[in-house]
C-alpha positions as CSV (number, residue, x, y, z in Angstrom):
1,X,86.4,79.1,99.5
2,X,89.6,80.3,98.6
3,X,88.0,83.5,96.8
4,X,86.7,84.2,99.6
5,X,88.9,84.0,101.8
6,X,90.7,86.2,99.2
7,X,87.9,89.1,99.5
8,X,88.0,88.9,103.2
9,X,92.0,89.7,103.4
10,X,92.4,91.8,100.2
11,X,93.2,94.8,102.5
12,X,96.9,93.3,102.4
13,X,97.6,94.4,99.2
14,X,97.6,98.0,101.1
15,X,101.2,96.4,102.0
16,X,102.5,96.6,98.3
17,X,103.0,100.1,99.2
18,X,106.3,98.7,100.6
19,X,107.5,98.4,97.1
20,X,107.5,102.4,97.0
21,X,109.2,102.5,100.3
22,X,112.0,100.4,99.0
23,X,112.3,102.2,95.8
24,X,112.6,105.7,97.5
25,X,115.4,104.3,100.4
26,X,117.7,102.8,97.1
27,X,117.0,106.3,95.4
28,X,117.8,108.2,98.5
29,X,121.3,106.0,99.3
30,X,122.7,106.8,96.3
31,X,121.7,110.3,95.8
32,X,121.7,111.8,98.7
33,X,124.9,113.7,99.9
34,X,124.5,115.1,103.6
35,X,124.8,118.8,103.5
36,X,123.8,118.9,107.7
37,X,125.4,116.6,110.1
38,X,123.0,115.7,112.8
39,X,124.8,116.6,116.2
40,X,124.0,117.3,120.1
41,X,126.2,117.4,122.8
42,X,123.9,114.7,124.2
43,X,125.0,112.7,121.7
44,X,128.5,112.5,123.9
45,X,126.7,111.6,126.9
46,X,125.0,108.2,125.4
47,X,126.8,105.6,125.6
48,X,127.3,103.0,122.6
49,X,126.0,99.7,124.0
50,X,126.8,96.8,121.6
51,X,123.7,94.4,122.9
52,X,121.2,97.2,122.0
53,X,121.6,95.6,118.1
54,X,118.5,93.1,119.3
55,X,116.2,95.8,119.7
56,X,117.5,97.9,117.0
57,X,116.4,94.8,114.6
58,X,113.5,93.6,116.8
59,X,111.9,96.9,114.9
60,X,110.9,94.7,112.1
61,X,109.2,91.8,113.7
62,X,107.6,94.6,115.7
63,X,106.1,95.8,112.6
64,X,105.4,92.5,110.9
65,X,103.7,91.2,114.5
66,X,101.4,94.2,114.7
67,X,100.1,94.3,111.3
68,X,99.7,90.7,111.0
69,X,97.4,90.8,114.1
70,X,95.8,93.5,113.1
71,X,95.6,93.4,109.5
72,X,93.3,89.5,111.0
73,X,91.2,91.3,113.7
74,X,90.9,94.5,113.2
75,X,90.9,96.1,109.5
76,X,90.3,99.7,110.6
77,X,93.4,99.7,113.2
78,X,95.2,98.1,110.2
79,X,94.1,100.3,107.6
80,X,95.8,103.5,110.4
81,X,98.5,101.8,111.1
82,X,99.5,101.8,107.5
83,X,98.8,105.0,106.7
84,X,100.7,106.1,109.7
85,X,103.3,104.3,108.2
86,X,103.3,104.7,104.9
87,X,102.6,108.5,105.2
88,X,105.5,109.3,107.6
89,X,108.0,107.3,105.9
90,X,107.2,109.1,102.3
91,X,107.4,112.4,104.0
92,X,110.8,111.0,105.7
93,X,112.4,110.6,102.3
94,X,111.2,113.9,100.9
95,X,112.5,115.5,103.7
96,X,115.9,113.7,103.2
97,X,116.1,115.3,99.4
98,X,114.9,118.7,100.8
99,X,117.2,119.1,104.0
100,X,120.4,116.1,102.6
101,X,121.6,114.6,106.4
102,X,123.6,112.6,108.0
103,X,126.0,112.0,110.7
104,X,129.4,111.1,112.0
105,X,128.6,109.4,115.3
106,X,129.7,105.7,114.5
107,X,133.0,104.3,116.2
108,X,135.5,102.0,114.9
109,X,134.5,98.6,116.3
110,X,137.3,96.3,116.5
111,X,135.8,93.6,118.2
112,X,134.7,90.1,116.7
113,X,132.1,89.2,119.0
114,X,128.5,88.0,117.9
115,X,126.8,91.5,119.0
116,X,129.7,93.9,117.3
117,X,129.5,91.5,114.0
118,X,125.6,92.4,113.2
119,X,126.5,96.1,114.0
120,X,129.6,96.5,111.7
121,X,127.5,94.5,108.9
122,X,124.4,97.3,109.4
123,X,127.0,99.7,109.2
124,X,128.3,98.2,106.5
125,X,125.2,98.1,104.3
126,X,123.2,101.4,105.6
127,X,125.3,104.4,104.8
128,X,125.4,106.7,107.7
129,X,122.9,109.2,105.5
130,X,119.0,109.8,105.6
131,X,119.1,110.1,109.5
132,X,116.2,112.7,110.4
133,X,113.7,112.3,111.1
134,X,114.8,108.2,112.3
135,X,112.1,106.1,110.6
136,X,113.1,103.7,113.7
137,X,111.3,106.4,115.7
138,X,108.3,107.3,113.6
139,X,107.6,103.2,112.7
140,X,107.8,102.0,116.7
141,X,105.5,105.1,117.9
142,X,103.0,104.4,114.9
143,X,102.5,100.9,115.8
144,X,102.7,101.1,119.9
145,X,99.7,103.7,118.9
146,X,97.9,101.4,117.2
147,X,98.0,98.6,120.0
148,X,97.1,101.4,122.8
149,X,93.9,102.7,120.2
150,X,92.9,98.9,119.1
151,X,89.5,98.0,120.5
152,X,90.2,94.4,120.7
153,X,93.4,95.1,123.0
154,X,91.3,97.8,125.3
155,X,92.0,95.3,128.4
156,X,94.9,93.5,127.6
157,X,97.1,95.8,129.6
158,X,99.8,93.4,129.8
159,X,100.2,93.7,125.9
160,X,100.0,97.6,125.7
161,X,102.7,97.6,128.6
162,X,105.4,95.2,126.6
163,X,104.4,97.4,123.4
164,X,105.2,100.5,125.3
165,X,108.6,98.6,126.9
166,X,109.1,97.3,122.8
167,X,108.9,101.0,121.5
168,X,111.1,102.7,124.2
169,X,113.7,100.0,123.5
170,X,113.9,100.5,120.0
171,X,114.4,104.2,120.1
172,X,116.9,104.0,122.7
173,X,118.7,101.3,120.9
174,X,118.9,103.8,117.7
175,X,120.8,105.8,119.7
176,X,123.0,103.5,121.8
177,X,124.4,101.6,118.6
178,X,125.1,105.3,117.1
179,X,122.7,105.3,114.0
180,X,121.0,107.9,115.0
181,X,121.9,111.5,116.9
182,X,119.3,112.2,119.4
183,X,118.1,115.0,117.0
184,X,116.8,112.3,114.8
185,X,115.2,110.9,117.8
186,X,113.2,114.2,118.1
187,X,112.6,114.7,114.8
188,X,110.9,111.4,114.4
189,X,109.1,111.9,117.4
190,X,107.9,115.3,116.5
191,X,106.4,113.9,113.3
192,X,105.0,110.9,114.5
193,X,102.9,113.1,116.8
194,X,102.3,115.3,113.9
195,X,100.7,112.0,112.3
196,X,99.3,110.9,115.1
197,X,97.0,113.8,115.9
198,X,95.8,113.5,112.1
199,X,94.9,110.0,112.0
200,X,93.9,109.5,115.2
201,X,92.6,113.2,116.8
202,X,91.1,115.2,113.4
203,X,90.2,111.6,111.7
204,X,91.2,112.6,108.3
205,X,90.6,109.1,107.0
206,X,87.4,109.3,108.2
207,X,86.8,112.9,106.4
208,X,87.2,111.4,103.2
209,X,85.6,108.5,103.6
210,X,82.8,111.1,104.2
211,X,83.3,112.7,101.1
212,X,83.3,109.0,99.1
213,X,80.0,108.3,100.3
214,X,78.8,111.4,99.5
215,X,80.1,111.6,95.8
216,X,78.8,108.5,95.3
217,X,75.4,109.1,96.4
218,X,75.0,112.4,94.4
219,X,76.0,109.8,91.2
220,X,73.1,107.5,92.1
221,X,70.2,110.5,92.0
């Protein structure tokens, strides 16, 4: 029983790839020193809004709620939603070793309330480097595509529209708690669409898939 329950959900251990993911953000906090500052004057025209922390955080049971679900009903949607993941955040760090960023947008909070307490101890414990493309961005698109693309959610509208209200929060709130510039917001959205179009327009998981199967068949003649 249990083996086979163990067979039926080995498609988890896809998620070990989070080991990697927290190996390269160490690497990159200590070694990267930002050579571009990420700046727009629309940056001056956002306004920091304290509360926006809940969203800015909600990002991870986001994450953890979607591939949960999915990774139990739907092994395909998970198996993108990774990849998506996984794919965008390795490019993310290479591109922060390639083009060093980071940005001067955070103010001096002086307050002691519950809200300004969870912001000064993120700032506190994420350097104000690595900033674009905003992984916040790239991870909240990838998984609000994968709840708009799942088949078993093709009529739960209701879902799809508090995963669509989910993902705009989340981006806004990068930007609204100053961790990100709005160029990050861009860049991350510009790359998510990149990925997007490969995994779920041109099918490149499907390509080599392809190319298994055939390998393997020319092995068996």
């Amino acid at each position: 029983m249990l083996m086979t329950r163990l067979k039926e959900n080995k498609h988890f251990l896809i998620l070990s790839y989070y080991l990697v993911i927290f190996l390269l953000y160490n690497y990159t906090e200590k070694v990267v020193k930002p050579e571009y500052i990420m700046y727009s004057k629309l940056d001056d025209y956002i306004p920091f809004v304290k509360e926006m922390v809940i969203p800015y955080l909600f990002w991870y049971m986001y994450i953890i709620i979607a591939l949960i679900y999915l990774g139990f009903n739907s092994k395909e949607d998970f198996y993108k939603l990774s990849g998506f993941m996984f794919v965008g955040m390795t490019i993310c760090f290479f591109l922060y070793l390639l083009f060093p960023n980071g940005q001067n947008l955070r103010p001096t909070i002086l307050e002691n309330d519950f809200f300004s307490n969870i912001i000064k101890s993120i700032y506190a414990s994420d350097t104000p480097t690595n900033c674009a493309p905003s992984m916040h961005v790239l991870d909240s698109i990838a998984v609000h595509a994968a709840v708009v693309k799942c088949k078993k959610l093709k009529n739960r509208k209701i879902i799809k529209r508090i995963s669509a209200i989910i993902m705009v929060l989340i981006i806004a709130s990068t930007v609204m708690i100053k961790q990100h510039s709005i160029i990050d917001v861009l860049y991350g959205t510009m790359l998510s669409l990149i990925i997007y179009w490969a995994i779920y327009k041109v099918k490149v998981q499907e390509y080599f898939s392809s190319k298994k199967l055939v390998y393997i068949n020319d092995t068996n003649k």
